[in-house]
C-alpha positions as CSV (number, residue, x, y, z in Angstrom):
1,X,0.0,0.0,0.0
2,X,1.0,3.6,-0.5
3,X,0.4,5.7,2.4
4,X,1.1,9.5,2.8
5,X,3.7,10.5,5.1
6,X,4.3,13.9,7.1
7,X,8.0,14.7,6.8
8,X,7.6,16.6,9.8
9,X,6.8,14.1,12.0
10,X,7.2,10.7,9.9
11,X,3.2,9.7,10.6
12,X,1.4,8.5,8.4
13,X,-2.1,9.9,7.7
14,X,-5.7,8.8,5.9
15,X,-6.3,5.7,4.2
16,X,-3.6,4.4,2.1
17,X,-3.6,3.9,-1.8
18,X,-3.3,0.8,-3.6
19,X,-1.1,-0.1,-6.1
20,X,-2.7,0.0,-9.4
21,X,-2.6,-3.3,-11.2
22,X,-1.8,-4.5,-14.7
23,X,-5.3,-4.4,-15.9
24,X,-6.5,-1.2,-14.5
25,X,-3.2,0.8,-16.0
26,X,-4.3,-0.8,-19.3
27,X,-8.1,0.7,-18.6
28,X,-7.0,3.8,-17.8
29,X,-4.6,4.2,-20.9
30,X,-7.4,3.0,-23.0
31,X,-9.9,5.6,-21.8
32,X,-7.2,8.3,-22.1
33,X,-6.7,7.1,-25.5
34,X,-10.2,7.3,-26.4
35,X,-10.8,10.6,-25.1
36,X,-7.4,11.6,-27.2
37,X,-8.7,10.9,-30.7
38,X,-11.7,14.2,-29.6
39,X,-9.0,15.7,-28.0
40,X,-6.5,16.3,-31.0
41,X,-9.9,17.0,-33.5
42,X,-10.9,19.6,-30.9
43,X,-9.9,23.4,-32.3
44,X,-6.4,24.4,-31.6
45,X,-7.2,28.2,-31.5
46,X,-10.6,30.4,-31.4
47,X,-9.3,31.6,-35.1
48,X,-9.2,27.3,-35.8
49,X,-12.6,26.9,-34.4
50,X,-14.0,29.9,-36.7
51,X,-12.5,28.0,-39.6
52,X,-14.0,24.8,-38.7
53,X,-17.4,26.3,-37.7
54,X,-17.1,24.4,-35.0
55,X,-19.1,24.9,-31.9
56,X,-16.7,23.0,-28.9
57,X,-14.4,25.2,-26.7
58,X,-10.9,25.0,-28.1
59,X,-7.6,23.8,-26.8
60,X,-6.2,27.2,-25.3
61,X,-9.5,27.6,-24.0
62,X,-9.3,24.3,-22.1
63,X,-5.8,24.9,-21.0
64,X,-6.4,28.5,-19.3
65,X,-9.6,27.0,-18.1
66,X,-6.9,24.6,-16.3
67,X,-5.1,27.6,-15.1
68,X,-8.0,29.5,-13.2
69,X,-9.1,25.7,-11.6
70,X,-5.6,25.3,-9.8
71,X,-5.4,28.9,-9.0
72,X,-9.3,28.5,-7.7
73,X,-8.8,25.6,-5.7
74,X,-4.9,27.2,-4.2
75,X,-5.7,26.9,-0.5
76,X,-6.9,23.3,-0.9
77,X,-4.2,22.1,-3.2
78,X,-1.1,24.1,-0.8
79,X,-2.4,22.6,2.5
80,X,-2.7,18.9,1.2
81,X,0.7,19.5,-0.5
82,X,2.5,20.7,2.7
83,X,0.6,18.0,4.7
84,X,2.9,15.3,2.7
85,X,5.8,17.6,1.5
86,X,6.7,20.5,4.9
87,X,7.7,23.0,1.7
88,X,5.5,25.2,3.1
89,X,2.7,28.2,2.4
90,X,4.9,30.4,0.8
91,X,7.2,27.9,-1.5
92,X,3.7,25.9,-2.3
93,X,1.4,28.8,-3.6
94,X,4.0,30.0,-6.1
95,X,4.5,26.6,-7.2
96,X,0.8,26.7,-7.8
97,X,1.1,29.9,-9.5
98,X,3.5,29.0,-11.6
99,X,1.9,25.4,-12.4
100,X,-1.1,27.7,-13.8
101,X,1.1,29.9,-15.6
102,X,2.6,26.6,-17.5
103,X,-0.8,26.1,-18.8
104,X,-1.7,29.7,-19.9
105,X,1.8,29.9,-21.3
106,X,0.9,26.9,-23.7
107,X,-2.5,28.5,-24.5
108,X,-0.1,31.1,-26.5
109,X,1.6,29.0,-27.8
110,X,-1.4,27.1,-29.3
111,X,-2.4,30.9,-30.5
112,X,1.0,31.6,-31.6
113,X,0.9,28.7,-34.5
114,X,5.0,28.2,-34.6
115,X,5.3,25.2,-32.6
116,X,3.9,23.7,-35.9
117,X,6.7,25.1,-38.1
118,X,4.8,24.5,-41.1
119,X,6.4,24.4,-44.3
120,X,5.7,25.1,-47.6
121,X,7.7,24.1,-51.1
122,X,6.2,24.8,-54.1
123,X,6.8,22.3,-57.1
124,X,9.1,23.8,-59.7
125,X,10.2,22.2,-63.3
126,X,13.7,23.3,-63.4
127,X,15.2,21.6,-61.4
128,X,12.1,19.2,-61.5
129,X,11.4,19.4,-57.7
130,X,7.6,17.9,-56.1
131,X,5.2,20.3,-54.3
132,X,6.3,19.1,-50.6
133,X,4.6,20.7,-47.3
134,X,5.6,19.7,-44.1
135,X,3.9,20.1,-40.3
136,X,4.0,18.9,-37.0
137,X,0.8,16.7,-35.7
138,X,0.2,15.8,-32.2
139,X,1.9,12.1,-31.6
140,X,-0.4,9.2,-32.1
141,X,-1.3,7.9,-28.4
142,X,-1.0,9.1,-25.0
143,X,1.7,10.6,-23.3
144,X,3.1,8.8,-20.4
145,X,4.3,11.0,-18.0
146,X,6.2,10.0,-14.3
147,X,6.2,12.5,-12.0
148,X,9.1,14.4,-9.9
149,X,9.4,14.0,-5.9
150,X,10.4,18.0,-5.3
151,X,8.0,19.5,-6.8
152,X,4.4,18.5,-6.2
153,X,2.7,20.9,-8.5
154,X,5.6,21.8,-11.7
155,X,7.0,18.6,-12.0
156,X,3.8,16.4,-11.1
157,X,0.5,16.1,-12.2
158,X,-0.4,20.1,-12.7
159,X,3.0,19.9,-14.0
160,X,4.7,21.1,-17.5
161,X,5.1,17.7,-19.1
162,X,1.5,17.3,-19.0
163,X,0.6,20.6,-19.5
164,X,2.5,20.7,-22.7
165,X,1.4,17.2,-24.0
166,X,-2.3,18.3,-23.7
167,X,-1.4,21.6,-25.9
168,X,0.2,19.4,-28.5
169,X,-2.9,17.4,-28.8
170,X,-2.0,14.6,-26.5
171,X,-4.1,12.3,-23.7
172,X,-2.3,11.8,-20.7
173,X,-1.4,9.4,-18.0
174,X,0.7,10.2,-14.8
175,X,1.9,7.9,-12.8
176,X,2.0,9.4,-9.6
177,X,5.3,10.0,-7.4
178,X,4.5,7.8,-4.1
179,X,5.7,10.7,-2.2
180,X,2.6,13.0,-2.7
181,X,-0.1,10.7,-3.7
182,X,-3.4,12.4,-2.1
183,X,-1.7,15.7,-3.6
184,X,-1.7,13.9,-7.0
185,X,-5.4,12.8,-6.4
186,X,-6.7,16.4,-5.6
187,X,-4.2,17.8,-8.5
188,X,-6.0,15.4,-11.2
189,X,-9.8,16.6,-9.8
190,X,-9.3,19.9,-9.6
191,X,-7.7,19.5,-14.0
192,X,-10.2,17.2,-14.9
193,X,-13.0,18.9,-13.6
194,X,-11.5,21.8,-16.2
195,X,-11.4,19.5,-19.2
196,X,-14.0,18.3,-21.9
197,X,-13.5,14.8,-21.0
198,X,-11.9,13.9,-17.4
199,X,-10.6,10.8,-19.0
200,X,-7.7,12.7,-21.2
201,X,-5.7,13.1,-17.7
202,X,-5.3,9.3,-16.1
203,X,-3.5,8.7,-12.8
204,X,-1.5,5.1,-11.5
205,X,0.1,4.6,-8.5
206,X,2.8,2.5,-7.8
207,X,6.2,0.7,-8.9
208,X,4.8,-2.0,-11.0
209,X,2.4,0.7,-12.3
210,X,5.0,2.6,-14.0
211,X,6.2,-0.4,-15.6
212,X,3.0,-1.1,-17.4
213,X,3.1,2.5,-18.2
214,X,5.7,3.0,-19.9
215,X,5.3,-0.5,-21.7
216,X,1.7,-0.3,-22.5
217,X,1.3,-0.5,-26.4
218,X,-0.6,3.9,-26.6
219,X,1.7,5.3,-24.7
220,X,3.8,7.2,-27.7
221,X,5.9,8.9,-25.3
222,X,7.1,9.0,-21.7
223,X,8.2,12.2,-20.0
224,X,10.1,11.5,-16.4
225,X,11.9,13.4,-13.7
226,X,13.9,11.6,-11.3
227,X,16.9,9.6,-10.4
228,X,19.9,8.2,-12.6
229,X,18.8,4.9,-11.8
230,X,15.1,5.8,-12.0
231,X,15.7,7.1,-15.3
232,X,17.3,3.7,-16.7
233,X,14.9,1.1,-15.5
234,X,12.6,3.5,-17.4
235,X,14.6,3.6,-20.2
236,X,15.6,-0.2,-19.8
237,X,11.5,-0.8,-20.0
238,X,11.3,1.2,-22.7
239,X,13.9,-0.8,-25.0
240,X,12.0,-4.4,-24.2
241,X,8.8,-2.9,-26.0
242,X,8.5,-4.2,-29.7
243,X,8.0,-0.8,-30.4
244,X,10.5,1.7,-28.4
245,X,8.9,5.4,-28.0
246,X,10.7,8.6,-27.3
247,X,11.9,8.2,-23.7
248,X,12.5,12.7,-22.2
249,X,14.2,12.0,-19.5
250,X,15.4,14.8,-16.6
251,X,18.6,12.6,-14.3
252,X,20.6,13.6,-12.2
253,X,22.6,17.3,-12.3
254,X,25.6,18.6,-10.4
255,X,25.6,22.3,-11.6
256,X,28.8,23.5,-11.6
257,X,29.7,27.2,-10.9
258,X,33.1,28.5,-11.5
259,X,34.2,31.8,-9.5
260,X,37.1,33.6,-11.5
261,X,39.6,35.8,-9.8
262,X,37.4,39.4,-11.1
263,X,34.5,38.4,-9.7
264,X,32.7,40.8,-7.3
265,X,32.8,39.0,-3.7
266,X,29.7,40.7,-2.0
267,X,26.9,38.8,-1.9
268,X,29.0,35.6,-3.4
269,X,29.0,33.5,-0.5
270,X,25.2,34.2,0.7
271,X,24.1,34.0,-2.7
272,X,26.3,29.9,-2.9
273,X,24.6,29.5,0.8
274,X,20.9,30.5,0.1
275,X,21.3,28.4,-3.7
276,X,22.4,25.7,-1.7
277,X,19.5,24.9,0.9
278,X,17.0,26.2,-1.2
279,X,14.1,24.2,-0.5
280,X,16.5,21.9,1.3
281,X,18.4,21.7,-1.7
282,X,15.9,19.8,-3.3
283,X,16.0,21.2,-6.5
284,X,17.3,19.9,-10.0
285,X,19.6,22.6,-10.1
286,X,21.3,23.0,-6.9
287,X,24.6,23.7,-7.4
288,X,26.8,20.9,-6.2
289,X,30.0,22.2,-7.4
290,X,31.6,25.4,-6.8
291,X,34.9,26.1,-8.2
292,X,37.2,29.2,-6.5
293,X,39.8,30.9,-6.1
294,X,42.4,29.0,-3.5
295,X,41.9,32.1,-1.2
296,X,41.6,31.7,2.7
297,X,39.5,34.9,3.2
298,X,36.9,33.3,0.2
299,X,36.7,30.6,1.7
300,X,36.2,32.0,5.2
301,X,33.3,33.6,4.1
302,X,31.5,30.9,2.1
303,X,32.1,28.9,5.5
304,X,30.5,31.4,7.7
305,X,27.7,31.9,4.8
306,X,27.2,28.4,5.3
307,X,27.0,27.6,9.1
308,X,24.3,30.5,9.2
309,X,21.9,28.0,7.0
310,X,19.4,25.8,9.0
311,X,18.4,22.5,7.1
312,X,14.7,21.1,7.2
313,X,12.9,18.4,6.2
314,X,13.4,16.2,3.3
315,X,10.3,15.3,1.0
316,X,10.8,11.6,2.0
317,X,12.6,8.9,4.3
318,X,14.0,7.9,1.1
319,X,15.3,10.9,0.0
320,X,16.7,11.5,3.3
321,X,18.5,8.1,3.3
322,X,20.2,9.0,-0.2
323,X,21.6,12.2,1.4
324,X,22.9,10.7,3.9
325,X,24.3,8.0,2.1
326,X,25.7,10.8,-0.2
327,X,27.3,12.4,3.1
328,X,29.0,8.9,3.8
329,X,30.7,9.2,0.2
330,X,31.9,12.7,0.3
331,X,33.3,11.5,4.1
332,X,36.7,11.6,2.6
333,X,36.9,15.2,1.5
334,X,37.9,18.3,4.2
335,X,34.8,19.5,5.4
336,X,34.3,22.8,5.1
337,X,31.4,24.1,7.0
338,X,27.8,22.7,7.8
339,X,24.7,24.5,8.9
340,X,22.5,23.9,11.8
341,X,20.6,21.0,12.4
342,X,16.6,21.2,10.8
343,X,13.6,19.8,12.6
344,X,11.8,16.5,11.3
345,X,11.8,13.4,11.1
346,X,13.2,13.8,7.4
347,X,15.9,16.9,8.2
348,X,19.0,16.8,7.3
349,X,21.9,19.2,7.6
350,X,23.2,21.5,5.0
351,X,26.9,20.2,4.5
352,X,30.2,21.5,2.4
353,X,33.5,19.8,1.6
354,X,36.3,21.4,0.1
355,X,39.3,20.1,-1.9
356,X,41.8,21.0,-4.1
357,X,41.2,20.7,-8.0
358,X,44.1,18.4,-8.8
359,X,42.8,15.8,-6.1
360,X,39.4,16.4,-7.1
361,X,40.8,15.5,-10.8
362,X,42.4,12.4,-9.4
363,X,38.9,11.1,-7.8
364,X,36.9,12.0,-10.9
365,X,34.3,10.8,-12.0
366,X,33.0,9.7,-8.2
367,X,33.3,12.5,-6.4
368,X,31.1,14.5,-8.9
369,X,27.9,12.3,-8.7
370,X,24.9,14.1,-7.6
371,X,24.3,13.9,-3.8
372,X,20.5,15.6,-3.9
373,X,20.1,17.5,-0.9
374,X,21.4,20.7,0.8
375,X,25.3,19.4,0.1
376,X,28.1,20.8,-2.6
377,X,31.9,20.3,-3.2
378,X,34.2,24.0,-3.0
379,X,37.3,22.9,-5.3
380,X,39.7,25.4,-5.1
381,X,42.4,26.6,-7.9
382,X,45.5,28.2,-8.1
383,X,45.8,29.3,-11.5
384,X,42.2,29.3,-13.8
385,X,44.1,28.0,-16.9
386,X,43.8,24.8,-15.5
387,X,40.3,24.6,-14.7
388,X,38.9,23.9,-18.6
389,X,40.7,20.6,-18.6
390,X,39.1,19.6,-15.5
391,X,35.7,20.9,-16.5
392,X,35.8,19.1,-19.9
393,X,35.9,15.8,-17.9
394,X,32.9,17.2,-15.7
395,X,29.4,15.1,-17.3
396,X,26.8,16.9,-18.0
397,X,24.1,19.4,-16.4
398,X,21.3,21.1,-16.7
399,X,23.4,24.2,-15.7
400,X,26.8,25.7,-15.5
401,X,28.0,29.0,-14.3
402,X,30.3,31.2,-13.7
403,X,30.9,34.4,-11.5
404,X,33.3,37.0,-12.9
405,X,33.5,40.9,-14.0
406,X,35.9,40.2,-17.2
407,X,34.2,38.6,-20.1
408,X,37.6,38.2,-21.5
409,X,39.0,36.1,-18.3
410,X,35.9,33.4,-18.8
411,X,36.4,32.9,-22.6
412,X,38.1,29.5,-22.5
413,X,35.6,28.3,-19.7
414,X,32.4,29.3,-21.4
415,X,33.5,27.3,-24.1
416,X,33.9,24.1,-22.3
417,X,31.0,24.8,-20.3
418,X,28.9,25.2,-23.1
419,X,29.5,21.6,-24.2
420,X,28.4,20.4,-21.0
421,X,25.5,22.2,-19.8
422,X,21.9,23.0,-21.2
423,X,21.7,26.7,-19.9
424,X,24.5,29.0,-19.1
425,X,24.4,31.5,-16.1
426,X,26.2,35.0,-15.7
427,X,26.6,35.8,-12.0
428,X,23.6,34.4,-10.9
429,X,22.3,31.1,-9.4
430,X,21.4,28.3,-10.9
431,X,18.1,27.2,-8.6
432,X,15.0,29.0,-10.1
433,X,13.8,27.7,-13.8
434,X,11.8,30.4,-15.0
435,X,8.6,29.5,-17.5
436,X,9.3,31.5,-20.4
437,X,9.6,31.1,-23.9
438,X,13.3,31.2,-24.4
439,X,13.8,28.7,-21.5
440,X,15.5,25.4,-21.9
441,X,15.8,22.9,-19.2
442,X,17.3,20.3,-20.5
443,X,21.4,18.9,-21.1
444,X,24.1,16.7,-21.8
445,X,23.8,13.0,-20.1
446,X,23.0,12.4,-17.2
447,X,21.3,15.3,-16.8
448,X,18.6,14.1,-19.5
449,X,18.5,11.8,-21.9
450,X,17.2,14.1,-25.1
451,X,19.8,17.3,-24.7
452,X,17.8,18.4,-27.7
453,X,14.6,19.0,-25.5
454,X,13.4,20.9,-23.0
455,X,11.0,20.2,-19.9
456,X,10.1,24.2,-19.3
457,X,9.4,26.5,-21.4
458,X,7.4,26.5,-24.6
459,X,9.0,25.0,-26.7
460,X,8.4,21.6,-24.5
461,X,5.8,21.0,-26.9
462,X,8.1,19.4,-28.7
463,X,8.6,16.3,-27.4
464,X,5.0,15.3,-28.2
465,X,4.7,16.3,-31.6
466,X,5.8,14.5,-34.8
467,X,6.5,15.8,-38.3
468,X,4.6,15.1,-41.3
469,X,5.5,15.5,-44.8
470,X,2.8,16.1,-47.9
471,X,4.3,15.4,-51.4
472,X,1.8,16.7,-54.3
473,X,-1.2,16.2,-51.7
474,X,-4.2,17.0,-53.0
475,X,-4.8,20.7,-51.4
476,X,-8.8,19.6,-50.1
477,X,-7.0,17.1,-48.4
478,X,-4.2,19.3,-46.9
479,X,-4.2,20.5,-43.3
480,X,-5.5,24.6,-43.3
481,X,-2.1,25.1,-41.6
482,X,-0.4,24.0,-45.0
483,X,-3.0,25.5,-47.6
484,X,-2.0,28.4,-49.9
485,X,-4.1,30.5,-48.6
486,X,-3.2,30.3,-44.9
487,X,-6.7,30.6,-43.6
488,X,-5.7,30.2,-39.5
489,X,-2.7,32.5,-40.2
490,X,0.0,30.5,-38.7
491,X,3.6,31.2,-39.4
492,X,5.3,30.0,-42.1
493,X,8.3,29.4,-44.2
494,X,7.1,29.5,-48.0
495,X,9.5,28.5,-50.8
496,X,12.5,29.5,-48.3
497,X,11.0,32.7,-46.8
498,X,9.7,32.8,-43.5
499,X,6.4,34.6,-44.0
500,X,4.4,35.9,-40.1
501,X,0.8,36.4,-40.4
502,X,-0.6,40.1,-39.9
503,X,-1.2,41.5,-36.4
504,X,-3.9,42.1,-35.0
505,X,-5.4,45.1,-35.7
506,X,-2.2,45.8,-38.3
């Protein structure tokens, strides 16, 4: 049975859930794939429904009517949420918020039209070329989707992998994360309750559950957030099928940030300390490696940064036992500093090591696995010129950054760093993944297994869309997105030319 837990106090509470079993996994995929076929016919866009003369609300309708649901039902969803996760008022409302904001942000991109990057070639005799069109569809089944422990509302089932398969067109089924399940539960009423059909969002719980997801013959896709070794059963399960889908998977992440002798030391070490615990360092992009000058009065003052930190809770006994497990491998570095102790049955304490870069070389690529909690490695340097050959042997992350005042001085280690991270930072922090268009969360193995995609942002989308080429098509048959005349005025790239439809009111 799956029973919620208070991190707080490590009691239980309510009646537990039951695992889901083989044949009510393969019900729920099979409603959601039903209710998918109405979904993907459904309007895209109010301008798509005035085309179609259809009557139905339309699929940025549907999503923003997600949006104001979650936002609605906010005090319900926060207090069930810190009832099985301690984040708290504060940390859970803006989770909420931005959970909400994911769903309007794909409503624009439904408007927008470019997600579909239609194409059009006209036929030509010399040289004797076809008339070829080419657009994205929705995939053809349900998106599997396995949800993240940290965050109960982004990552989960109000999360961005299912809000961004339902704006490409796509059903979905999330299999719950054990470590929030009545948060799940609530999450999928208060969506469904939003949507034409309840059955396009499904919910499972439990291991063998996730299995049957991701091997179930209409799931087209799986999205997951999670573990290395999470990840690859996944990904082993994934493999066995007679017919292996995309597997977009978000590992495991160290984050390095590299501090080069111009950078501006106020603020440095509190900005490493308050990165660092962060939700008690619980986040994808806590930054587990911090690379500095060999300078006793820096580190001084990322030690004292440090022991002012208090730790907390972690989201699960689990979770708590991998940090600690994590503290037992690092054992052999110098520690540097460590916080106070935090309150719970789950806390743990906020923890740096230090070491110096050629030993840290000489224990690669160990030392530099993820320990997910409040804990990070300062390696310190002598001279930076040796730092890009130690940073080209790093793996890769959803981040890197670095800290300086001289452009100049960071050439060489941009340009390593760019090979091994998915987004770059300029004296900032690497905790904090904002939903914007221009966003990409995503990198190098392990930190996901499709560097290509992204898991925020809008262009997400693409992970569930598929492209679709039309050779001499007849132009009834054509999709309006593709015809000459461009009736829903999507952008396009005709004969070589990107062409962008009128504004509004233009």
């Amino acid at each position: 049975m799956i029973r919620s837990y208070d991190p707080r106090t490590g009691e239980s509470s309510g009646a537990p859930f039951a695992p889901v079993s083989e044949a009510e996994v393969d019900a729920v995929v099979r409603a959601a794939h039903a209710a998918g076929r109405a979904w993907r016919a459904l309007p895209a866009t109010e301008r798509a429904r005035e085309f179609s003369g259809a009557e139905d609300v339309t699929r940025a309708q549907a999503l923003e009517a997600v949006a104001d649901a979650l936002e609605k039902n906010a005090e319900e969803l926060w207090r069930a949420a810190d009832a099985e996760t301690a984040l708290g008022e504060v940390r859970l409302r803006g989770e909420i918020a931005r959970a909400a904001g994911q769903f309007r942000l794909f409503a624009g991109v439904l408007r927008d039209g470019a997600h579909l990057e239609a194409v059009i070639d006209h036929a030509s005799a010399e040289p004797p070329i076809p008339d070829l069109r080419r657009m994205n569809h929705p995939l053809p089944g349900v998106a599997g989707v396995f949800a993240a422990s940290n965050f109960p509302f982004a990552f989960s089932v109000a999360g961005g992998d299912v809000a961004s398969a339902l704006a490409a067109g796509c059903a979905v089924v999330v299999k719950a994360h054990d470590g929030h399940p009545r948060t799940s539960e609530l999450s999928a009423e208060v969506i469904r309750g939003a949507l034409p059909d309840p059955a396009l969002l499904g919910l499972v719980h439990g291991l063998e559950a996730g299995g049957h997801l991701a091997r179930h013959p209409a799931v087209a896709a799986v999205g997951f957030t999670g573990s290395i070794p999470g990840g690859k059963a996944i990904q082993a399960l994934i493999a066995e099928r007679p017919d292996p889908v995309p597997f977009y998977g978000e590992l495991g992440s160290v984050n390095p940030v590299v501090v080069l002798p111009s950078v501006r030391r106020d603020g440095l070490a509190q900005g490493f300390a308050a990165s660092l615990t962060l939700g008690t360092g619980q986040f994808c992009t806590n930054p587990g490696l911090l690379f500095v000058p060999d300078d006793a009065g820096l580190l001084a003052s990322l030690a004292e940064a440090v022991a002012a930190t208090t730790g907390g809770p972690m989201l699960t006994g689990r979770i708590r036992d991998g940090y600690l497990h994590g503290m037992e491998r690092l054992s052999t570095l110098t520690p540097l500093a460590e916080g106070r102790p935090g309150e719970g049955a789950f806390a743990v304490t906020p923890k740096v090591f230090t070491t110096g870069l050629g030993d840290f070389a000489a224990a690669l690529p160990g030392v530099a696995e993820e320990c997910f909690g409040p804990a990070s490695i300062v390696v310190t340097y002598r001279d930076p010129a040796e730092l890009p050959a130690v940073l080209e042997r790093l793996e890769g992350s959803l981040t890197a950054t670095i800290h300086a005042t001289d452009p100049a001085e960071a050439r060489e280690v941009s340009e390593v760093l760019l090979r091994k991270a998915g987004r770059l930072i300029w004296n900032g922090w690497p905790t904090g993944v904002a939903v914007r268009w221009s966003m990409h969360h995503g990198g190098p193995w392990p930190a996901s297994t499709a560097p290509a995609h992204t898991s925020v942002g809008a262009a997400a989308i693409r992970r569930w869309l598929t492209p679709t080429a039309y050779q001499d098509w007849p132009a009834e048959l054509l999709p309006p997105e593709l015809r000459d005349d461009n009736p829903l005025s999507v952008p396009r790239r005709v004969d070589g030319a990107l062409t962008l439809p009128p504004r509004e009111g233009a």
